[in-house]
C-alpha positions, -999 to 999 in steps of 0.1 A, spaced: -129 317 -118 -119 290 -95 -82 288 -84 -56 263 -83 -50 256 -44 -11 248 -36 -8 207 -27 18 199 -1 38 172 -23 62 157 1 54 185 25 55 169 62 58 196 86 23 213 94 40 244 103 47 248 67 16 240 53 -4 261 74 17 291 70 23 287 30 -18 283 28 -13 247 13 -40 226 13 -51 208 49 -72 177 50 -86 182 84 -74 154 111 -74 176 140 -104 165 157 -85 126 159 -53 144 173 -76 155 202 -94 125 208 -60 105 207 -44 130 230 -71 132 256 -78 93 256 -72 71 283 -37 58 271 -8 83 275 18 59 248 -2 58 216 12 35 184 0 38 147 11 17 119 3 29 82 22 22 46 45 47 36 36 81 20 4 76 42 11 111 64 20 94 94 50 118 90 26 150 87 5 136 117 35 136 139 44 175 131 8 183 138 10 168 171 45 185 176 28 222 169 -3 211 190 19 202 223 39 231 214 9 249 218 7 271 185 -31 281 186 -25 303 159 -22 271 135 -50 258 139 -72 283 134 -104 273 115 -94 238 122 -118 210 141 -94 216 173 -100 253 179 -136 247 187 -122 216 215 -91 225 234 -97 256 253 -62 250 273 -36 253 247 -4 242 270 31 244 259 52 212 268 83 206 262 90 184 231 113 158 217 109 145 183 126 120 170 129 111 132 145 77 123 138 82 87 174 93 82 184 61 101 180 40 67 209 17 52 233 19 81 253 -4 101 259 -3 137 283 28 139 259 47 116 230 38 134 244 51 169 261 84 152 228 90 139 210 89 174 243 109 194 231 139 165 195 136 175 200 141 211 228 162 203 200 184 192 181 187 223 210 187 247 220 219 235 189 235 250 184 210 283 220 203 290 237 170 297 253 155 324 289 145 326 280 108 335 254 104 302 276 86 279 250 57 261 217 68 240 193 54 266 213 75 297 211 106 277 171 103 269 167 94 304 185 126 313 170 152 284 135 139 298 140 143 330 160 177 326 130 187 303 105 186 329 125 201 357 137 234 338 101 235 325 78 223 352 57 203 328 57 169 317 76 160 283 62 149 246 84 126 229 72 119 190 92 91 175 87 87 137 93 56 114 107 41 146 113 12 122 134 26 91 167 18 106 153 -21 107 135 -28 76 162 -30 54 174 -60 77 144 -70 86 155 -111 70 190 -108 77 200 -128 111 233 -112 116 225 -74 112 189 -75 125 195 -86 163 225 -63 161 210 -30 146 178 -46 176 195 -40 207 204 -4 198 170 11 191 158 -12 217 184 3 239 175 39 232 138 36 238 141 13 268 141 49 293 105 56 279 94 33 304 109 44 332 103 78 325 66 77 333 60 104 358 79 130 336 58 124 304 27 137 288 22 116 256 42 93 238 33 85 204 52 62 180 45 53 139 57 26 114 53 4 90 58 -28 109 39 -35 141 57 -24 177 51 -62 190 68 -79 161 104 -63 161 102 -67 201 117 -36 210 93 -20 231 87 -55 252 93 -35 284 67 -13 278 33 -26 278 12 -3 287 14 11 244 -21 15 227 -22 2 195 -46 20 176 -37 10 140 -71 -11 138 -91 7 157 -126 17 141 -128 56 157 -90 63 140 -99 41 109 -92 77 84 -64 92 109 -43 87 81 -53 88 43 -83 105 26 -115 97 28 -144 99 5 -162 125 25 -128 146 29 -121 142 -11 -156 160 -15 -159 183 9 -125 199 12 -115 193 -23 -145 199 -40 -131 227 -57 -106 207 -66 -124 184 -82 -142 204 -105 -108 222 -119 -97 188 -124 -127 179 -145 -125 211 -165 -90 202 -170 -99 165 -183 -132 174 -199 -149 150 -184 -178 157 -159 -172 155 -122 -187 123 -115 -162 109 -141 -134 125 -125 -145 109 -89 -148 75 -107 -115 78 -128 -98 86 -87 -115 63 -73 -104 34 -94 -70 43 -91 -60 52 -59 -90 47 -35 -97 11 -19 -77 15 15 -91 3 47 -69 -6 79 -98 -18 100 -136 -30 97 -160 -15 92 -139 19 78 -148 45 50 -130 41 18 -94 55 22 -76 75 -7 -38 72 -10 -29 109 -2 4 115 -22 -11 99 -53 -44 119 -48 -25 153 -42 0 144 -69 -29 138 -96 -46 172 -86 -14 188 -89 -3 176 -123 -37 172 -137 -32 135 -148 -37 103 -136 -2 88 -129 15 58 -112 24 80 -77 29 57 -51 41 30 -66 65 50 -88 78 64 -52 92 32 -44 112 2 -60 92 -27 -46 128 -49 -53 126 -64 -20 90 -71 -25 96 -89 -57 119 -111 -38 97 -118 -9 72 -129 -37 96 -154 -54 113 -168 -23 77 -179 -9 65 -189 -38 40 -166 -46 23 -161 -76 8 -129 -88 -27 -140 -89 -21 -150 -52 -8 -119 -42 -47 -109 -37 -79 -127 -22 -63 -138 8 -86 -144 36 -69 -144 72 -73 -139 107 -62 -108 129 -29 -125 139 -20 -124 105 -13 -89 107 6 -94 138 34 -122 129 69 -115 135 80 -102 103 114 -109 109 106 -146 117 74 -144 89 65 -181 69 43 -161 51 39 -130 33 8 -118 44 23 -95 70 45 -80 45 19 -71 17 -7 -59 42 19 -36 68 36 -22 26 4 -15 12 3 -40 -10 -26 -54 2 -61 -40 21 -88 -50 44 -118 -54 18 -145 -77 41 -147 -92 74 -167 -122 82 -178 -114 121 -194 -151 120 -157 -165 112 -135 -138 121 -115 -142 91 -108 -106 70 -108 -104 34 -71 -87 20 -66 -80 -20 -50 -55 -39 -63 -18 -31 -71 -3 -62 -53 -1 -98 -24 22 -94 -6 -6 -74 -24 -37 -95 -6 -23 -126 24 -8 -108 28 -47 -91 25 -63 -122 49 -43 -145 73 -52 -117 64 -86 -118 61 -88 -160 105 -84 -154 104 -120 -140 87 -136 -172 103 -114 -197 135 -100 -185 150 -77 -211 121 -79 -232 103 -64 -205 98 -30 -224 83 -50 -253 61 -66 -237 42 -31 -221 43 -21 -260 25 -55 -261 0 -48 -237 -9 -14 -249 -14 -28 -285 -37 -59 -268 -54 -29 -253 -69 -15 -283 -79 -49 -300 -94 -58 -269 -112 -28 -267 -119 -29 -301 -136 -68 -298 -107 -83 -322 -100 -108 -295 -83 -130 -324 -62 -104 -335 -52 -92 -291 -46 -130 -291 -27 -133 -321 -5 -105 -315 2 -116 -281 15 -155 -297 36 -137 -324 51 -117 -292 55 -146 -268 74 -163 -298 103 -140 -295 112 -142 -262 137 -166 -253 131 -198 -236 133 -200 -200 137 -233 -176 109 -247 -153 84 -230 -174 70 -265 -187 35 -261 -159 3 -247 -169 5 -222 -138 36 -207 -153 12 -194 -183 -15 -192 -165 5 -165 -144 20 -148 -173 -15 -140 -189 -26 -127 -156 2 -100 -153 -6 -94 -189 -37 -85 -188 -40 -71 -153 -17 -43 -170 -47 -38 -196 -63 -25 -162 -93 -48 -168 -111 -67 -141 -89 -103 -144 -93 -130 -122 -81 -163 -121 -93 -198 -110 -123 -184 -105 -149 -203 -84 -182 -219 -97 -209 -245 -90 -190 -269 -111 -153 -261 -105 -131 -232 -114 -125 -207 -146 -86 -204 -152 -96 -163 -164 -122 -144 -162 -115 -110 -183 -144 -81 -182 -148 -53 -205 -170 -27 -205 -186 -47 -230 -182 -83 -226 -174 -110 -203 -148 -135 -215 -148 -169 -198 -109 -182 -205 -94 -217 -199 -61 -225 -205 -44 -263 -212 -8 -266 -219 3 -292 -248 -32 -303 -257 -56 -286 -276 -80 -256 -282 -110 -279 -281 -102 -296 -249 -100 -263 -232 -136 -253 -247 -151 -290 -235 -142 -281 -200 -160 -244 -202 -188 -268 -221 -187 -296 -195 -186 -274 -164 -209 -250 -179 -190 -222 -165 -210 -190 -181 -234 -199 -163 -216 -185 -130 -218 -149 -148 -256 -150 -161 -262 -126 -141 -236 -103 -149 -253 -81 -176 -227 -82 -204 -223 -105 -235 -206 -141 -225 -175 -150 -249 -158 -185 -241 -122 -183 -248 -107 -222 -250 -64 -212 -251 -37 -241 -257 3 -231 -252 29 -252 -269 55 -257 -244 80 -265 -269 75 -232 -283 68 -212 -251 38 -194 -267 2 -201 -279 -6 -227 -301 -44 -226 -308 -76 -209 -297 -108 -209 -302 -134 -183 -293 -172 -188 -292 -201 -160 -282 -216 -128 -295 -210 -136 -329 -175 -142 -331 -169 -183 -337 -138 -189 -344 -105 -218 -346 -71 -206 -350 -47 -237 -354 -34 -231 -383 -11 -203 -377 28 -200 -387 52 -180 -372 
């Protein structure tokens, strides 16, 4: 009988994995063909709870030279050397929410640490003289060159990262501290910095140029993350316990992962990338949660969103150029960077003939996680009712009692209260969208076709409903536009059952007025309805 493996939940340090016989995705090979490349300063930027942290220990016990921990591992049958160097690792993950005296308290404690084994010199009184001087006392008491590991370089910034008085302040000290790194070139071995935001767009690190960025590049595309191949090879085992435990076969139980946390890529091409703390999280409970996004309150997020203007069906199906990725978050007129850098949104296509990539929403963990956030802006304290809602429109949906799923959700819409500047037909149009993107369906909106564009398109494992949506008019004007554009056609290829939805909200009582619904039996006008 097949064991239960332990899973490293929030586990970073590899030491401790490999010693407590957790589980070990592989990524040893990349840590020797990013440490014997060409470039000595290495940079990688990943989303968080992505293991850049776990990458960095591993590259700490590699340089410490700790053979015995890597046993069985892809590097034992490369490096035959197995040096010790001198190491200083930095972690500015403890650097979040702090002001300037924080911020440099923080850094006098890091090097604090290291001073107590290299010394320090009587003259070393800022952050960037005592670096200088650790580095440089590093290699002479050692006679080897030093590794310096600098993790979520970032975190101290992001919390400020809009704010043009703390930002340029809370700046010049990390700047300050990492500005030796340059200088220090004959006494170091390997650099290598992560974070969420790009090196070039907080400027710190504009005196040193000569940093690889390797966040995009194809032969590190799964440095970070697990892939397809590493879900079925190393956790095959795995697998099939978690199918046992579900009762479900094991192809279902790839499918049911795959749709919820699979979908990452951070160049192109690039195998499919799971999220790892939601992947380890559902083998470990045996269920199929919200992980990631649960991890983390997306308020700021929701903010961004509003302040530019975005609306949920635009968060996805963005189609951009490289330098998207690159623009000065801090100085950002749009939130591409943001979504992309968060994890908000992935690569999902590249156009080599226009050099333009595809970015949308990864996979359904963060769909639904986005849009129960988002639901708060529509519903505010009836936000709770409204997920009862959604599971209730679930099941009718499911069911094919469309009329009832739609009738349910007008006698629900009637009792929220009325809010200003909702009198648009995007305003609805968005609601339904975060409505039933948390049904977990395939939704779409203003959906392209030969003719012009669907407001919804909702699919089922059953059917394919064609929705359009008019505000203040009526049922039968929205289904003489699905008529008059012929807008099933667009789908007659899609294998399923075509129902045409025609929807009208009455602004004056902030909820659905009429519908009709034609296709697979099911003709029907609803105008008459009280509530």
């Amino acid at each position: 009988m097949m064991q239960r493996r332990l899973y490293p939940i929030g586990i970073q340090t590899f030491s401790k994995i490999r010693e407590g016989n957790y589980l070990y995705i592989d990524k040893t090979e990349y840590v020797y063909r990013m440490t014997h490349s060409a470039s000595s300063y290495v940079f990688l930027s990943r989303p968080r709870r992505f293991g850049k942290s776990l990458l960095t220990s591993t590259l700490h016990s590699y340089f410490e030279g700790r053979k015995e921990l890597f046993e069985g591992l892809a590097i034992e049958g490369l490096e035959t050397e197995w040096t010790r160097y001198p190491v200083l690792h930095f972690d500015m993950s403890t650097a979040k929410h702090v002001n300037r005296e924080q911020l440099e308290q923080e850094l006098n404690l890091k090097l604090l640490k290291y001073e107590k084994i290299y010394g320090r010199e009587e003259g070393e009184i800022n952050a960037n003289q005592r670096l200088q001087g650790l580095i440089g006392r590093a290699y002479a008491q050692t006679g080897r060159q030093v590794v310096v590991l600098i993790d979520e370089y970032d975190a101290p910034l992001l919390d400020v990262m809009h704010e043009e008085k703390n930002l340029p302040t809370l700046r010049n000290v990390m700047r300050n501290f990492y500005s030796p790194l340059k200088a220090c070139d004959p006494y170091l071995r390997f650099v290598f910095l992560t974070g969420i935001t790009k090196f070039s767009q907080l400027s710190i690190f504009s005196e040193l140029n000569n940093i690889k960025n390797i966040s995009m590049d194809e032969p590190y595309a799964a440095i970070c993350g697990i892939s397809e191949e590493e879900m079925l090879t190393q956790m095959s085992d795995d697998l099939n316990l978690l199918a046992d435990k579900l009762k479900v076969t094991r192809d279902e139980i790839i499918g049911q992962l795959k749709g919820n946390y699979d979908g990452y890529h951070f160049t192109w091409p690039s195998p499919d990338l799971y999220n790892p703390f939601s992947l380890l999280n559902a083998f470990a409970d045996g269920k199929m949660n919200s992980y990631w996004f649960g991890s983390g309150t997306p308020t700021y997020l929701i903010e961004m969103l509003n302040k530019y203007g975005v609306a949920p069906q635009q968060i996805g199906g963005r189609k951009v150029f490289a330098t998207a990725f690159d623009a000065p978050t801090e100085r950002m007129t749009d939130i591409t960077p943001l979504l992309y850098q968060s994890g908000y949104v992935t690569i999902k296509d590249y156009s080599s003939l226009t050099m333009l990539y595809t970015l949308d929403i990864p996979n359904k963990e963060v769909r639904i996680g986005l849009m129960q956030s988002l639901l708060a802006n529509y519903l505010h304290r009836y936000t709770n009712d409204g997920l009862t809602t959604v599971a209730l429109l679930y099941e009718a949906i499911v069911e094919e009692r469309l009329d009832d799923a739609l009738r349910l959700l007008q006698t629900f819409l009637s009792t929220v209260p009325k809010c200003d500047n909702t009198d648009y037909e995007g305003h609805y149009q968005s609601l339904l969208y975060v409505i039933f993107s948390l049904l977990g369906m395939y939704v779409d909106v203003e959906v392209r076709t030969p003719r012009g564009r669907v407001d919804m398109v909702m699919r089922t494992h059953a059917i394919l409903y064609v929705v359009e949506l008019k505000l203040n008019k009526s049922a039968d004007d929205a289904m003489q536009q699905i008529d008059l554009k012929n807008y099933p056609e667009r789908f007659a290829l899609c294998g399923l059952p075509i129902v045409k939805v025609g929807i009208n909200f009455d602004s004056e009582r902030k909820t659905l007025g009429e519908w009709k619904i034609e296709g697979k039996g099911e003709n029907m006008d609803r105008n008459d309805i009280n509530y």
